[in-house]
DRENFIMAR-463417 format. One record per atom (N, C-alpha, C): residue number from 1; chain; x, y, z; atom name. Coordinates in nm, 3 decimals, always signed. Atoms other than C-alpha are relative to their C-alpha. Layout:
<nodes>
<i=NUM; ch=A; east=X; north=Y; up=Z; at=CA>;
...
</nodes>
This chain:
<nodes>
<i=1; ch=A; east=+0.139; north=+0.036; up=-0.005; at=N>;
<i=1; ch=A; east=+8.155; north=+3.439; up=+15.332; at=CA>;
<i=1; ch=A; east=-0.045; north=-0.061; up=-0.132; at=C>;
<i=2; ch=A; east=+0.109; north=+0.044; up=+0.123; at=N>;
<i=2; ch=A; east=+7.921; north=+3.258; up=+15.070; at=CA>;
<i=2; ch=A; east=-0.024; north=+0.132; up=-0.060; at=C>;
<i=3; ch=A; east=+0.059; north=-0.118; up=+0.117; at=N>;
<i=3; ch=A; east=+7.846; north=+3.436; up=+14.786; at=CA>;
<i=3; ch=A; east=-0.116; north=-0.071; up=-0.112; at=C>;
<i=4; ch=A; east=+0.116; north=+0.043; up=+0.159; at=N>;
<i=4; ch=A; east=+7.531; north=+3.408; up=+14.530; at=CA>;
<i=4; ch=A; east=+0.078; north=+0.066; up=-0.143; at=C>;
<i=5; ch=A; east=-0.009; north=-0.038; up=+0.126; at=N>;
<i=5; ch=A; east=+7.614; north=+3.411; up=+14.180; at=CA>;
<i=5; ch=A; east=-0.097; north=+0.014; up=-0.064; at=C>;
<i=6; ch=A; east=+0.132; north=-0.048; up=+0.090; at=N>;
<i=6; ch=A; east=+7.373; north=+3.604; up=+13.929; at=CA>;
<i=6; ch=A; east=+0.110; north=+0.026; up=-0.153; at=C>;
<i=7; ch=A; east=-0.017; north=-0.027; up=+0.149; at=N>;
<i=7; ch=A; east=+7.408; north=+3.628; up=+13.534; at=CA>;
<i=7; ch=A; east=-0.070; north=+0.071; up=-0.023; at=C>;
<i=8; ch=A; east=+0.149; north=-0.104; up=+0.097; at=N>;
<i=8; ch=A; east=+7.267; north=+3.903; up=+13.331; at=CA>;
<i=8; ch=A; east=-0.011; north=-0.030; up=-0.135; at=C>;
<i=9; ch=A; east=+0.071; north=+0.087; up=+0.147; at=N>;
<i=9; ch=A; east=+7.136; north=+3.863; up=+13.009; at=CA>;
<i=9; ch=A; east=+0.141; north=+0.008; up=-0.096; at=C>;
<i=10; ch=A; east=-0.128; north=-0.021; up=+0.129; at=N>;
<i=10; ch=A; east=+7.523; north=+3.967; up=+12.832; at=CA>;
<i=10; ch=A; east=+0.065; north=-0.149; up=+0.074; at=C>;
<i=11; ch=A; east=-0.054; north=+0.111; up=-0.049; at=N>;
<i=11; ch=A; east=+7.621; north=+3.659; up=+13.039; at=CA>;
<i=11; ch=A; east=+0.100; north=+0.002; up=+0.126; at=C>;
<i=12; ch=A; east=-0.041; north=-0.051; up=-0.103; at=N>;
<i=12; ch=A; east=+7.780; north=+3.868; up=+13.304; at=CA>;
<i=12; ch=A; east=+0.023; north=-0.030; up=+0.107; at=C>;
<i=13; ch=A; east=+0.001; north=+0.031; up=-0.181; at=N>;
<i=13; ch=A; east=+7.843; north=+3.711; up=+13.658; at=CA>;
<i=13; ch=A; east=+0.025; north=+0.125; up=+0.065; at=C>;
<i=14; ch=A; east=-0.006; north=-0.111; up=-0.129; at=N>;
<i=14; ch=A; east=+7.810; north=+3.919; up=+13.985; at=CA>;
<i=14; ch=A; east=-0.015; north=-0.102; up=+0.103; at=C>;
<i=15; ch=A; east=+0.058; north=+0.102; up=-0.153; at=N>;
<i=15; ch=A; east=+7.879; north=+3.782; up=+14.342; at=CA>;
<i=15; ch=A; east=-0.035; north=+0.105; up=+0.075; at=C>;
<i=16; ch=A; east=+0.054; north=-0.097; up=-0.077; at=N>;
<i=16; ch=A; east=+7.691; north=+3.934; up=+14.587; at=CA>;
<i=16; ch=A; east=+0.016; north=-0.112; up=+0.155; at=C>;
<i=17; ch=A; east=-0.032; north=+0.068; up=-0.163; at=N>;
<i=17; ch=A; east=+7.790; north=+3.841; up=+14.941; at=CA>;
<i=17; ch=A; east=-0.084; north=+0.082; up=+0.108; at=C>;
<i=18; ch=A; east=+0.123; north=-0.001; up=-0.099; at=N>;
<i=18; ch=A; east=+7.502; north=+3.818; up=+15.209; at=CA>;
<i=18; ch=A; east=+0.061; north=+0.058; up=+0.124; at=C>;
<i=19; ch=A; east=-0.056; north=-0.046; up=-0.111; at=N>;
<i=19; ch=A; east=+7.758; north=+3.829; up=+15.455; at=CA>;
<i=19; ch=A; east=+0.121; north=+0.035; up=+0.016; at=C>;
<i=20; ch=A; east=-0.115; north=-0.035; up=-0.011; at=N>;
<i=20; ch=A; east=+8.061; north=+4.051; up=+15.561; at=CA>;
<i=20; ch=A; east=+0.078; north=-0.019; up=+0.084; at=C>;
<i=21; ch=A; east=-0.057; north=+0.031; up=-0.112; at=N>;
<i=21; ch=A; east=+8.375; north=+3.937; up=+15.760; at=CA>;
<i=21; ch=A; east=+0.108; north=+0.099; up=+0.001; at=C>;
<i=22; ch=A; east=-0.104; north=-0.095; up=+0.040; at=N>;
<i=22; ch=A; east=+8.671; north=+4.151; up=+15.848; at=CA>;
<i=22; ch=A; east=+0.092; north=-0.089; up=+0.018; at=C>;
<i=23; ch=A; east=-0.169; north=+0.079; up=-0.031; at=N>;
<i=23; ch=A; east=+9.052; north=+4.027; up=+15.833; at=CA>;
<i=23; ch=A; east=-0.019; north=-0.083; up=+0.100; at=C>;
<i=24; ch=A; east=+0.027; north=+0.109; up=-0.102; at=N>;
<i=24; ch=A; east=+8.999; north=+3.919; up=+16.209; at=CA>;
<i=24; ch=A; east=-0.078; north=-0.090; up=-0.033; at=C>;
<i=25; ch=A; east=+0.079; north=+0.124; up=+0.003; at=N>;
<i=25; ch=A; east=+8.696; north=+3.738; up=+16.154; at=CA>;
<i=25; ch=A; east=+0.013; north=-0.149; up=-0.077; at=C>;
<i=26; ch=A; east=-0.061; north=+0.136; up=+0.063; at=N>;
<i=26; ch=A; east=+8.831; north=+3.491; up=+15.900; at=CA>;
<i=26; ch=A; east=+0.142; north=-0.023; up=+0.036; at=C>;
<i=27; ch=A; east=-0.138; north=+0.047; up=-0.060; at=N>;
<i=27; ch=A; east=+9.182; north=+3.487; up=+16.055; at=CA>;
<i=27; ch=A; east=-0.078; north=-0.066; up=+0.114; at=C>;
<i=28; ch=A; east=+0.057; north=+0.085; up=-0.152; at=N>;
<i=28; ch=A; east=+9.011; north=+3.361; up=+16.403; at=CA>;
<i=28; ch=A; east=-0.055; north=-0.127; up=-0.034; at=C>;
<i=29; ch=A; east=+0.052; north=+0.109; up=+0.027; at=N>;
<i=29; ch=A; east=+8.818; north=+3.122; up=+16.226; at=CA>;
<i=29; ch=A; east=+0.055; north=-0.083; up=-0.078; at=C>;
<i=30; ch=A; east=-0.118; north=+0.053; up=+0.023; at=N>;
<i=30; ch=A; east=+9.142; north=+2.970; up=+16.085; at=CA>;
<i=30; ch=A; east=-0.013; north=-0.126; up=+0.105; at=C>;
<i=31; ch=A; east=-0.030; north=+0.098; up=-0.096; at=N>;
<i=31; ch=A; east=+9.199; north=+2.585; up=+16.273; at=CA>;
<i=31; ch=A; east=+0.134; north=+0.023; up=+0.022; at=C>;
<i=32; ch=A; east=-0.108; north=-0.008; up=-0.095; at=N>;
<i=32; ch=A; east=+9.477; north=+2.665; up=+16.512; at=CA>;
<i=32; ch=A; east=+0.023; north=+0.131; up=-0.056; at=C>;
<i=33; ch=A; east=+0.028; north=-0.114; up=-0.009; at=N>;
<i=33; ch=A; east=+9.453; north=+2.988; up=+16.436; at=CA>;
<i=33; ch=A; east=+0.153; north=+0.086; up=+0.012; at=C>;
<i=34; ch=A; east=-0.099; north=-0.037; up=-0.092; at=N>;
<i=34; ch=A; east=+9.744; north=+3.088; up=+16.705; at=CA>;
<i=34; ch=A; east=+0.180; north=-0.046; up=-0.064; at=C>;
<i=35; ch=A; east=-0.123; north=+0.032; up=+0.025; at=N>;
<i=35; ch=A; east=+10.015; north=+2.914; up=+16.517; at=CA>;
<i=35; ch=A; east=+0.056; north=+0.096; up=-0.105; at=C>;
<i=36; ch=A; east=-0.037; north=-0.139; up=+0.071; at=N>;
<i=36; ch=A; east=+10.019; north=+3.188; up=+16.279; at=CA>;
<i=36; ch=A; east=+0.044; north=+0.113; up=+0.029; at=C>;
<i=37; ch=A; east=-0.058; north=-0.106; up=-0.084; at=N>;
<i=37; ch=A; east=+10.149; north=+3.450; up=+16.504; at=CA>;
<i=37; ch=A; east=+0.162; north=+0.008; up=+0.027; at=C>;
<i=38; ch=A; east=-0.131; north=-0.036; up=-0.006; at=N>;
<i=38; ch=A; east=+10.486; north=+3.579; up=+16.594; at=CA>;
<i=38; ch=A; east=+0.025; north=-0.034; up=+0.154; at=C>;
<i=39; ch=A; east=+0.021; north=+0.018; up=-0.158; at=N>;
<i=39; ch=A; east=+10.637; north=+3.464; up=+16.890; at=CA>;
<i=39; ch=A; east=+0.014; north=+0.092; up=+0.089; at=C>;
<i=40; ch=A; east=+0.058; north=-0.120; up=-0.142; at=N>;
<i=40; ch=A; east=+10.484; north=+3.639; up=+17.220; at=CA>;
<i=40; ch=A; east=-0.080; north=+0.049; up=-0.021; at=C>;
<i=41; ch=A; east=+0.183; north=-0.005; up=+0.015; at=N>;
<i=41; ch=A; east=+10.149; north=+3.690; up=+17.072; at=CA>;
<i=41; ch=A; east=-0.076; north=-0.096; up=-0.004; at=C>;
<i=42; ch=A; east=+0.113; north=+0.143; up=-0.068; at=N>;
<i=42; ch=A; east=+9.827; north=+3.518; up=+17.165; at=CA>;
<i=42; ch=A; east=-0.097; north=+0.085; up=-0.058; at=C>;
<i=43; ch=A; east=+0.131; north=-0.012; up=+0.034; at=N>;
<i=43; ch=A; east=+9.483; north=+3.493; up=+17.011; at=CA>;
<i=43; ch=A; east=-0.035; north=+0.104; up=+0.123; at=C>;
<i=44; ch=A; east=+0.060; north=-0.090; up=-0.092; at=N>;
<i=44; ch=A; east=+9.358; north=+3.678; up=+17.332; at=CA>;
<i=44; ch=A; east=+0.080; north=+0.118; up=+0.031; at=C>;
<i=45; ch=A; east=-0.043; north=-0.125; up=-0.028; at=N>;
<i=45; ch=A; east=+9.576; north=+3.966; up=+17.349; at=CA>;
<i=45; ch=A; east=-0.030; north=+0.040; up=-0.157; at=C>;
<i=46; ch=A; east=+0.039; north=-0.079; up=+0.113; at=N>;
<i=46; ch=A; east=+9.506; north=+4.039; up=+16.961; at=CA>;
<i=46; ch=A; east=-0.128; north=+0.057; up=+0.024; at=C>;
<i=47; ch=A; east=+0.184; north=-0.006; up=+0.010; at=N>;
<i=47; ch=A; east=+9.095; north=+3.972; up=+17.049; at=CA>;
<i=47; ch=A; east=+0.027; north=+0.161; up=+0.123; at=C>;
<i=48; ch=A; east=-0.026; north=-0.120; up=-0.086; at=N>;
<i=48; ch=A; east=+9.175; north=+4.263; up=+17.341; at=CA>;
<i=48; ch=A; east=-0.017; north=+0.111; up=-0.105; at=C>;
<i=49; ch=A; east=+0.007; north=-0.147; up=+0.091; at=N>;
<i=49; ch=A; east=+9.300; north=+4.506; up=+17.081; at=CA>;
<i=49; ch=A; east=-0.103; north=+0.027; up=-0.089; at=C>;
<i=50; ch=A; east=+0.103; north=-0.018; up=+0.131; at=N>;
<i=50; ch=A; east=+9.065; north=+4.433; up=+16.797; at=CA>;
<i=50; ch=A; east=-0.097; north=+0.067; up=+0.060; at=C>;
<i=51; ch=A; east=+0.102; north=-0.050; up=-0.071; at=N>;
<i=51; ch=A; east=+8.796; north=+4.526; up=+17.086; at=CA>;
<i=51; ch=A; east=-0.005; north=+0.141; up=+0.030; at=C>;
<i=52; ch=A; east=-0.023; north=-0.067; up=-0.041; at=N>;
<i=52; ch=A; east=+8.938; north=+4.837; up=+17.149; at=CA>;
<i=52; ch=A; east=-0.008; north=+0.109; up=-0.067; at=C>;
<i=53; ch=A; east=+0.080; north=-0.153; up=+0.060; at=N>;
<i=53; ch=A; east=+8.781; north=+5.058; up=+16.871; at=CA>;
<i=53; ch=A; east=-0.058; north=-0.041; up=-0.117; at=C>;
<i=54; ch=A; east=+0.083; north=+0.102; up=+0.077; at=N>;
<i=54; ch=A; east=+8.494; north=+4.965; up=+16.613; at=CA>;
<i=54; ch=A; east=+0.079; north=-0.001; up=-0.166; at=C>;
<i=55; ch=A; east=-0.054; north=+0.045; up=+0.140; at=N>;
<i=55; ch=A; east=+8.567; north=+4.884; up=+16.245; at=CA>;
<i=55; ch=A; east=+0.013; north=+0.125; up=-0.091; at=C>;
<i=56; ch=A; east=+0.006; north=-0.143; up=+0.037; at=N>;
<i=56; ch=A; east=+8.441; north=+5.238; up=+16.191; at=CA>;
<i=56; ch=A; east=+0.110; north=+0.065; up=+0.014; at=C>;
<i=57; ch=A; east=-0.136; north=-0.106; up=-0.073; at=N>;
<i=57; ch=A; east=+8.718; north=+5.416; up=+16.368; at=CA>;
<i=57; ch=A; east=+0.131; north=-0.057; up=-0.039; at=C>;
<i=58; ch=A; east=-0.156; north=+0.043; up=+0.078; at=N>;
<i=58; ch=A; east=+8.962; north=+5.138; up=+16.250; at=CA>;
<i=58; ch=A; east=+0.063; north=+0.065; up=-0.167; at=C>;
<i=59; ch=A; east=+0.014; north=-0.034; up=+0.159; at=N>;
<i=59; ch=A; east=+8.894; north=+5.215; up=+15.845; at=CA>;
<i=59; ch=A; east=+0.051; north=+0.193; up=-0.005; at=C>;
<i=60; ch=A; east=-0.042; north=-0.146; up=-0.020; at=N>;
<i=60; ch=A; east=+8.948; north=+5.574; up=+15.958; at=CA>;
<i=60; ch=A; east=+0.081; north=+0.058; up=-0.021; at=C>;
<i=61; ch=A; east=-0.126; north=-0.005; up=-0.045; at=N>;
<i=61; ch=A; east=+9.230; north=+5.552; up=+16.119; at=CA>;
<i=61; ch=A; east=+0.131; north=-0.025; up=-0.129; at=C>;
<i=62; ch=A; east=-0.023; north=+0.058; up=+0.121; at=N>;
<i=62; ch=A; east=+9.327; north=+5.329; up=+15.797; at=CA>;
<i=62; ch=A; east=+0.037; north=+0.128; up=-0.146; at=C>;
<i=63; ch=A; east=-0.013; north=-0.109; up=+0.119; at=N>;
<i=63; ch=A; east=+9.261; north=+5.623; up=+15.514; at=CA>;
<i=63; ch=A; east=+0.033; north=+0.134; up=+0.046; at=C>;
<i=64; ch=A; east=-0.045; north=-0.112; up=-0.025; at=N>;
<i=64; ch=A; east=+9.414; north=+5.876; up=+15.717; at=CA>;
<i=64; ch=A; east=+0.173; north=-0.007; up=-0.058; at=C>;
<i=65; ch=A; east=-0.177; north=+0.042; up=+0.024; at=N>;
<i=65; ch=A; east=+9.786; north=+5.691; up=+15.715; at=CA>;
<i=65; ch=A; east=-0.012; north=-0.012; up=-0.180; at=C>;
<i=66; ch=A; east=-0.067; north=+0.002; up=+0.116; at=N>;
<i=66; ch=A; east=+9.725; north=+5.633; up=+15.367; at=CA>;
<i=66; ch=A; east=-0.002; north=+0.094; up=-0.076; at=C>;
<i=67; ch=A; east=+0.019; north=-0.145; up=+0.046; at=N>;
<i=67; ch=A; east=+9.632; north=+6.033; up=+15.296; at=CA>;
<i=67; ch=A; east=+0.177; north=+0.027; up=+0.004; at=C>;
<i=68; ch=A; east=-0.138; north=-0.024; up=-0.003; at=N>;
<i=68; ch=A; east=+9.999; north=+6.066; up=+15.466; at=CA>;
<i=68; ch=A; east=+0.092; north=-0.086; up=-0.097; at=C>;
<i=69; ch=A; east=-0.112; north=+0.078; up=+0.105; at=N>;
<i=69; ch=A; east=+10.170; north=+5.803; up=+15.275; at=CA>;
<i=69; ch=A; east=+0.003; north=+0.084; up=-0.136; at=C>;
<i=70; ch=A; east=+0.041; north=-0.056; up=+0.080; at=N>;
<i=70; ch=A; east=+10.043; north=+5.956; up=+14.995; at=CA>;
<i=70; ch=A; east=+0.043; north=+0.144; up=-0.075; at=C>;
<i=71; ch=A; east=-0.023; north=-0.146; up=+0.016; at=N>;
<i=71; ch=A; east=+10.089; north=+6.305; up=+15.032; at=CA>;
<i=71; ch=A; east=+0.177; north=-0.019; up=+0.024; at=C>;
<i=72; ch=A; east=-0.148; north=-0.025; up=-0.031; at=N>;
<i=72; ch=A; east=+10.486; north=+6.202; up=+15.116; at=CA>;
<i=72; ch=A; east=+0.046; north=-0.030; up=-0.141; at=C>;
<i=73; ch=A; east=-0.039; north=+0.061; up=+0.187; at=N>;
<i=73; ch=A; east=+10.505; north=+6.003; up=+14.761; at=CA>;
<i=73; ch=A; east=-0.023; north=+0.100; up=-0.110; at=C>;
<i=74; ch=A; east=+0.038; north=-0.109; up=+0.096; at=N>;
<i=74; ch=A; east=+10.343; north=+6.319; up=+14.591; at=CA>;
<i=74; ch=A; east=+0.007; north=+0.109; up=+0.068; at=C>;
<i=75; ch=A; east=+0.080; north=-0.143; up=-0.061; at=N>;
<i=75; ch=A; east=+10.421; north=+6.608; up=+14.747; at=CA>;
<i=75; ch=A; east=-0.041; north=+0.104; up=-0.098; at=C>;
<i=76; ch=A; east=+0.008; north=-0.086; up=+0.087; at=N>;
<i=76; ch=A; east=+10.349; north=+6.816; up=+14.467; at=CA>;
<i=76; ch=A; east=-0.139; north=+0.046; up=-0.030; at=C>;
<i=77; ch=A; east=+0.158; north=+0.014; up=+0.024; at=N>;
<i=77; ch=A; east=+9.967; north=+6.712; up=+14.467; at=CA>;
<i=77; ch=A; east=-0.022; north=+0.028; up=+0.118; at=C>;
<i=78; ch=A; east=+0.024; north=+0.002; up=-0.115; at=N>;
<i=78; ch=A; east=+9.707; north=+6.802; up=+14.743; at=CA>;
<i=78; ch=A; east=-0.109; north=-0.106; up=-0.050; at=C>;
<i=79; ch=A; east=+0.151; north=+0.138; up=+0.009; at=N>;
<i=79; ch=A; east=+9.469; north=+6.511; up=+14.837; at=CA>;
<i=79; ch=A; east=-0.111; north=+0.080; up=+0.052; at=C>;
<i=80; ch=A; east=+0.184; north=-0.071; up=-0.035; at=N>;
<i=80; ch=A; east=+9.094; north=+6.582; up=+14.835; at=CA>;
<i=80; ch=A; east=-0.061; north=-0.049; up=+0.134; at=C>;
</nodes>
């Protein structure tokens, strides 16, 4: 997405982005998109799955595997 750039008075930049996309959303909006895939996948069987649980439940799902990864690389530590 577009981003605004702001300066602060030390001369500092910050981008602040208005709008958020996820992985899919700027992979889809790729021209030809589909040629990027492995063969025997299709734009419409990915768009299926992506549909099939929100971004919430994905990110979840996401920092759970990496609690396990985690906890296998350290077992010595417990994660919070």
């Amino acid at each position: 997405g577009q981003a605004d750039v702001t300066t602060d008075a030390k001369g500092k930049q910050k981008r602040v982005y208005r709008r958020y996309l996820t992985p899919w959303e700027v992979f889809v909006k790729l021209p030809n998109a589909g040629r990027y895939l492995k063969p025997g996948q299709s734009l419409r069987a990915l768009k299926l799955k992506a549909g099939t649980e929100s971004d919430t439940e994905s990110a979840r799902q996401m920092q759970e595997a990496k609690r396990a990864l985690f906890a296998d690389l350290n077992p010595g530590r417990k994660s919070a």
